[in-house]
N, C-alpha and C positions, 0 to 999 in steps of 0.2 A: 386327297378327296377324290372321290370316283368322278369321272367324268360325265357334265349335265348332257343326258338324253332327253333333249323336250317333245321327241317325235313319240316316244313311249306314251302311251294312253293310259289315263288316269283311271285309278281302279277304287272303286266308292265299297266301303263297306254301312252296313245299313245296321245299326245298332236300333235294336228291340229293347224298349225298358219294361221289365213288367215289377208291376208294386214287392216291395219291399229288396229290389235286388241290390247285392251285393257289391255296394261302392268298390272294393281294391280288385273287382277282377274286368269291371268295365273300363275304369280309369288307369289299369295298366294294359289294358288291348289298345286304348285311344291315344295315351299319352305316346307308344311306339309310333301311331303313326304320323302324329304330330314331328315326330323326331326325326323320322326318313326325309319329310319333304323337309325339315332344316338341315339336313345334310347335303342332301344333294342340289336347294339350291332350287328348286322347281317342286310345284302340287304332285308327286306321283300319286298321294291320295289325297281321297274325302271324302267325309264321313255325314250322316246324317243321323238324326235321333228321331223317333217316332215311338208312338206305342199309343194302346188302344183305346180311345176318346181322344188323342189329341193330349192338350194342355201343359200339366204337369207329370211327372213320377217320381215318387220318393223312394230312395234308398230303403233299405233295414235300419241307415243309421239315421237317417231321418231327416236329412235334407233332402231339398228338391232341385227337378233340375226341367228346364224347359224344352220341350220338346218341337220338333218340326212338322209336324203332321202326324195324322191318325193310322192307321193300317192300310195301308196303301198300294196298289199296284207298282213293282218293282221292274227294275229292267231285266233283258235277262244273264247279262254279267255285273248285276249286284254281287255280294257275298251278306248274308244275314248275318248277323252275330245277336242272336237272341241271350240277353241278361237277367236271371232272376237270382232267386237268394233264398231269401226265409218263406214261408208256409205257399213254395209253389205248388201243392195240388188245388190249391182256393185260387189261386191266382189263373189257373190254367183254364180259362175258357173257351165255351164253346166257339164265339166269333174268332179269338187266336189260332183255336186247333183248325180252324176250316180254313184261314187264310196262309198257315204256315204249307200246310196239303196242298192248295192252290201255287204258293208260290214255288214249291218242292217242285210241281206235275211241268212249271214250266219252266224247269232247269235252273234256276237259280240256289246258288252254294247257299247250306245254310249250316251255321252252328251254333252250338250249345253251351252256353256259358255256366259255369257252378252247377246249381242246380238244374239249371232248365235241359237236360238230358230229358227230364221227366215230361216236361209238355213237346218233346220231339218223340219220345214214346208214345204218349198219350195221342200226338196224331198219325201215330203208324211210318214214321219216319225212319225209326230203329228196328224195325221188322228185319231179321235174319241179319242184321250188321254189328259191326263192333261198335262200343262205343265204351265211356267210362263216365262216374259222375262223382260228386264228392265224396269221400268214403265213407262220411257220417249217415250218409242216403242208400248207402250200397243197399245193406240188407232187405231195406224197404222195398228197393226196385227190383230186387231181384226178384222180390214174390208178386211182385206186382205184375211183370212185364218179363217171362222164363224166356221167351223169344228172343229175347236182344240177348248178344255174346257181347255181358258184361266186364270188364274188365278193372286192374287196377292202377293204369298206365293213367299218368299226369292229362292226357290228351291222347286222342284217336282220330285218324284222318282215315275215311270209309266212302270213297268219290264224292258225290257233293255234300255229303254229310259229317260233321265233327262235332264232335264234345269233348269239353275241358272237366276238370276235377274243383275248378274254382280256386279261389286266391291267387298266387301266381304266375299257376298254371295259363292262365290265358296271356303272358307275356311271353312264355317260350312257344306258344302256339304263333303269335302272332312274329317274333322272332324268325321261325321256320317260316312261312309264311312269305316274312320279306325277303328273306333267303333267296327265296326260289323265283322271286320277282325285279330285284335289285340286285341280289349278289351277297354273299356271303360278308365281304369287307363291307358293306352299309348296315348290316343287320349285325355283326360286332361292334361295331363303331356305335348304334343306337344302345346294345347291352351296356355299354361302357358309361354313356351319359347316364343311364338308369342304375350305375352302377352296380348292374347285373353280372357277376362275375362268371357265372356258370351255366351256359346256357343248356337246357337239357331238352331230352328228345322223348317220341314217343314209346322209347324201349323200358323210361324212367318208371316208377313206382311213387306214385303220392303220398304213399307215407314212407315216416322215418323205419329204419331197421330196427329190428325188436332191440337189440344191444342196446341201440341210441335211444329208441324212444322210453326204455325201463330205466338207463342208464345205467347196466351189468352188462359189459363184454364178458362172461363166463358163456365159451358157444356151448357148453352141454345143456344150462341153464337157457339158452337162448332155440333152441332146437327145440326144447321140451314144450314152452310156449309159443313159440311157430306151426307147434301140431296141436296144441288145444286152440289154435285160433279159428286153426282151419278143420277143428271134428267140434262143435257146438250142438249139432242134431242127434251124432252119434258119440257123445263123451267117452276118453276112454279111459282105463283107471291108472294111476299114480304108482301101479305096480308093473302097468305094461309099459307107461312112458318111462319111466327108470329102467325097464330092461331092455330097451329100443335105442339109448341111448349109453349103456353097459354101465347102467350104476345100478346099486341097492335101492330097495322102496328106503332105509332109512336113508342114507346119502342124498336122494331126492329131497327128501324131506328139510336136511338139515341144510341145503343150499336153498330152500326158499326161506327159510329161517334168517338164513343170516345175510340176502340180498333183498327180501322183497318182506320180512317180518310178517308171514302167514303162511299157512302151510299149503301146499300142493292143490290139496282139494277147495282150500279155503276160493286162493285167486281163481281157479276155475273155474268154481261158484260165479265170482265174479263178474265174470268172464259172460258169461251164458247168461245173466240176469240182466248185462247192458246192452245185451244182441236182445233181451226181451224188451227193454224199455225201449229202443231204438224203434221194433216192430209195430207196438205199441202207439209209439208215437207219429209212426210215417206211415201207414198200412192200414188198410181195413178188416183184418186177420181177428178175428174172432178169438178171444182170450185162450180158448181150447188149444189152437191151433198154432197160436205162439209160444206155448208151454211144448208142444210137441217137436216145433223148431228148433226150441231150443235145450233141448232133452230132455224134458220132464214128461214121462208115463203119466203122473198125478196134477189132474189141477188144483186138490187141496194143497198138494206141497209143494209144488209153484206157488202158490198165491202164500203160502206160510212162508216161504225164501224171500219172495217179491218184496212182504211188505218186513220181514227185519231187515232187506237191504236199503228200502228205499221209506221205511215207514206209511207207506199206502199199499192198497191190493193193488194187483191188474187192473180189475175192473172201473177203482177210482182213478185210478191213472189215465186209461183209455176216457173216462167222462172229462176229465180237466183237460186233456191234450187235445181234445174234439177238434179237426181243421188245424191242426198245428203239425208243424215240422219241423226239425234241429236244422239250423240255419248251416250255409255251406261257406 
């Protein structure tokens, strides 16, 4: 066991709960630090809970948890760790956004748990920095907020500012973290109790690799759908990804057949109809303009695609999802 330094100064982080957030990415930030000071034997941290009214905050999953005060004047070597989850553009308020700015202006670390990347955009915290957020959200943010160099890394550390990807990703954040303040051996040794085997860094990627996530290791197969992921605005045809990849349009064809049972065009379709319900859902994007995003010239044949994929229009969808967002 590392030897107790009790002259080391305790370093508080400041946990933000805002409504509906996402239990597994606050309670693996907390439980890490829980774990340090059982290691070593002495508080190197502590932590407090607030958020705004005071009282209570519930999860997404729907328990509550008691908080320590309202939004509050911090010191200036707090570190925030703001937590949200499911429909943060409703939760992001006006008194949060001004107090998050206020505490930003006097130097106190802040970051962004899951979703909440979005109410650090929304208070201009992410202006010209990197940062990343759940990828369920990506899309949304992207259109929302061109300014921030979005990314796809698990976590982003951008001087006082950081955002996580959610789930977790806020344990390898918080991992690094104590790394860099205890030592490498106390921050393995917490991985261990969490039996966290792998601890990754901010070079990672949040989601799984195409291979893993379709479950076809075939790389020609796997390449083909790496560049429909990444061309949705601008589709390209089933005869140029087959020659980009040195096969026949039928060869193309018959390897979606017999790995993914639909054809080429079919999952593509796909593909671009869930980057539309996504926009749809998280965005204020005008029906037009999410058909355009997502390659459709026609918003008759959008909205004819839309609803045999989803059996509703855009436009019903946009009314039912009103204030809602895919939880992170």
């Amino acid at each position: 066991m590392p030897s107790q330094d009790t002259t080391k100064k305790t370093r508080r982080f400041v946990f933000v709960l805002m409504p509906e957030f996402t239990l597994l990415s606050f309670a693996g930030a907390l439980d890490a630090l829980r774990l340090v000071n059982r290691q070593l034997g002495f508080p190197a941290y502590e932590w407090r809970l607030i958020g705004e009214g005071g009282g209570t905050a519930t999860c997404s999953a729907g328990s509550s948890f008691s908080l320590d005060g309202d939004l509050e004047e911090l010191r200036h070597d707090d570190t925030i760790l703001l937590c949200s989850g499911t429909n943060v553009t409703r939760h992001t308020s006006p008194k949060l956004i001004s107090w998050l700015r206020r505490e930003a202006r006097r130097g106190v670390t802040v970051a962004g748990l899951c979703t909440a990347a979005y109410a650090l955009a929304k208070a201009g915290l992410l202006d010209q920095k990197r940062a990343t957020i759940h990828w369920e959200n990506h899309d949304g943010f992207l259109e929302d907020f061109p300014e921030v160099d979005l990314t796809k890394s698990i976590y982003v550390i951008d001087g006082k500012i950081i955002t996580t990807a959610g789930g977790t990703a806020s344990m390898d954040l918080m991992l690094t973290l104590i790394s860099r303040d205890v030592g490498a051996d106390v921050a393995n040794a917490v991985a261990d109790q969490q039996i966290y085997t792998s601890i990754r860094t901010d070079r990672d990627s949040q989601r799984l690799s195409v291979p893993t996530r379709i479950g076809v290791r075939h790389p020609k197969l796997a390449t083909v759908i790496q560049k429909m992921e990444t061309h949705i605005e601008d589709p390209i045809s089933p005869a140029t990804l087959a020659n980009e990849v040195g096969l026949s349009t039928r060869q193309l064809e018959r390897l979606f057949r017999r790995y993914l049972n639909r054809s080429p065009k079919r999952y593509y379709m796909e593909l671009r109809l869930g980057r539309a319900r996504n926009l749809l859902m998280q965005t204020e994007m005008n029906v037009i303009n999410v058909a355009l995003a997502c390659g459709f010239t026609s918003p008759s044949h959008f909205s004819k695609c839309y609803r045999a994929q989803y059996g509703t229009t855009p436009y019903r969808e946009r009314g039912s999802h009103a204030g809602a967002d895919p939880a992170g």
